[in-house]
C-alpha positions in Angstrom: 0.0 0.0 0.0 1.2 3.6 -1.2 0.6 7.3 0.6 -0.2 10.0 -1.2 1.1 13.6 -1.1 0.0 16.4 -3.4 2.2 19.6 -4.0 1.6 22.3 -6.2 4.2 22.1 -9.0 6.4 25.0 -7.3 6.5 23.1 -4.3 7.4 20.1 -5.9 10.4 22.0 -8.2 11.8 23.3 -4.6 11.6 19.7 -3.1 13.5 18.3 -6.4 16.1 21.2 -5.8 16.4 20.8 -1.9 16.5 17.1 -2.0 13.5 17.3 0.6 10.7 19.2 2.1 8.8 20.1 5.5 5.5 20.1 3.0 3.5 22.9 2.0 2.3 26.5 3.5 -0.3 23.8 5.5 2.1 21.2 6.8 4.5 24.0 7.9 1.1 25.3 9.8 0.5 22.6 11.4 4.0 20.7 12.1 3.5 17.7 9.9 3.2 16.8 6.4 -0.5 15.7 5.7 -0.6 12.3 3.1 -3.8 10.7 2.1 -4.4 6.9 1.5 -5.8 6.2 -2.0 -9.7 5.7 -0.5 -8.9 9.6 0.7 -7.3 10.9 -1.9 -10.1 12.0 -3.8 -11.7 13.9 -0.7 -8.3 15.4 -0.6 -8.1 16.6 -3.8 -11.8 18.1 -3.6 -11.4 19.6 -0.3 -8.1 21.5 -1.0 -7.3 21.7 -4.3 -10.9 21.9 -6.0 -10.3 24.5 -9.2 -6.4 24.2 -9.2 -4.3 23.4 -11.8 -0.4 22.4 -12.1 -0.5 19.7 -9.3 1.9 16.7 -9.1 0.9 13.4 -7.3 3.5 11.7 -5.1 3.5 8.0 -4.0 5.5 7.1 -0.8 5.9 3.3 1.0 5.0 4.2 4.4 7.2 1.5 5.6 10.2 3.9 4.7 9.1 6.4 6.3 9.7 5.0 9.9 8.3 5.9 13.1 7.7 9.6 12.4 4.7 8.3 10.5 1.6 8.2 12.5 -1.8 7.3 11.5 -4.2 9.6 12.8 -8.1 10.4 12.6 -9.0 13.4 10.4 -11.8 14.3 8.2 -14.8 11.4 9.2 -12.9 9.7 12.0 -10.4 7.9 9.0 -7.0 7.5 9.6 -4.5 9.8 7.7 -0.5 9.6 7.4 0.9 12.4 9.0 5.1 12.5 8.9 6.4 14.5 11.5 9.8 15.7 10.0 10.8 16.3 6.5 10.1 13.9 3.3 13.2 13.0 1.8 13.3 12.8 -2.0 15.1 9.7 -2.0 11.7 8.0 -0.1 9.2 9.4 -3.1 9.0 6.0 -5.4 6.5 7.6 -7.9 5.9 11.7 -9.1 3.6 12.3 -11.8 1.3 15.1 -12.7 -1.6 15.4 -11.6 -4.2 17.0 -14.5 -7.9 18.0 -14.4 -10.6 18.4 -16.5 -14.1 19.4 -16.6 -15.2 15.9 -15.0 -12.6 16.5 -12.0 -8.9 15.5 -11.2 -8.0 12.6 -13.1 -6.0 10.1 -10.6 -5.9 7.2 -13.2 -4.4 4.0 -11.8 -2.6 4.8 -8.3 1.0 3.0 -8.6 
């Protein structure tokens, strides 16, 4: 099973250049980086990114992501991934972008 992180695409050029990243203006806010599981990406994506463009879609093992991973209820009572320290690039094992149409964000087959 694979966690999901979305990052706008300037986000994702600084974590490329910096070799990792504390998350986005929201993760910095609230002293984790937010992931979703593939069953909440969707609400994710609707929730806060609904009308945005230029996103990229990361996959992550949460088994290499150690015990700074914790599973925690959010949104419903599910359980999220929240890391608390920085994402290393080295531990993303799938980037693509993330495009959107009329119909909606188009996640297409989740590696």
């Amino acid at each position: 099973m694979m966690i999901y992180k979305v990052l706008r695409s300037p986000e994702w050029r600084q974590f490329q250049d910096q070799g990792q990243t504390a998350g986005a203006p929201v993760d910095l806010a609230d002293g984790y980086i937010h992931f979703s599981t593939a069953e909440t990406l969707p609400g994710t994506l609707a929730k806060h990114f609904s009308g945005e463009d230029d996103l990229w879609l990361l996959a992550c093992d949460p088994e290499t992501l150690g015990e700074a991973l914790r599973w925690e209820p959010s949104r419903g009572g599910l359980l999220f991934p929240h890391l608390y320290r920085a994402l290393r690039l080295d531990e993303v094992a799938d980037a693509r972008p993330l495009p959107r149409d009329a119909e909606g964000f188009r996640i297409g087959a989740l590696p």
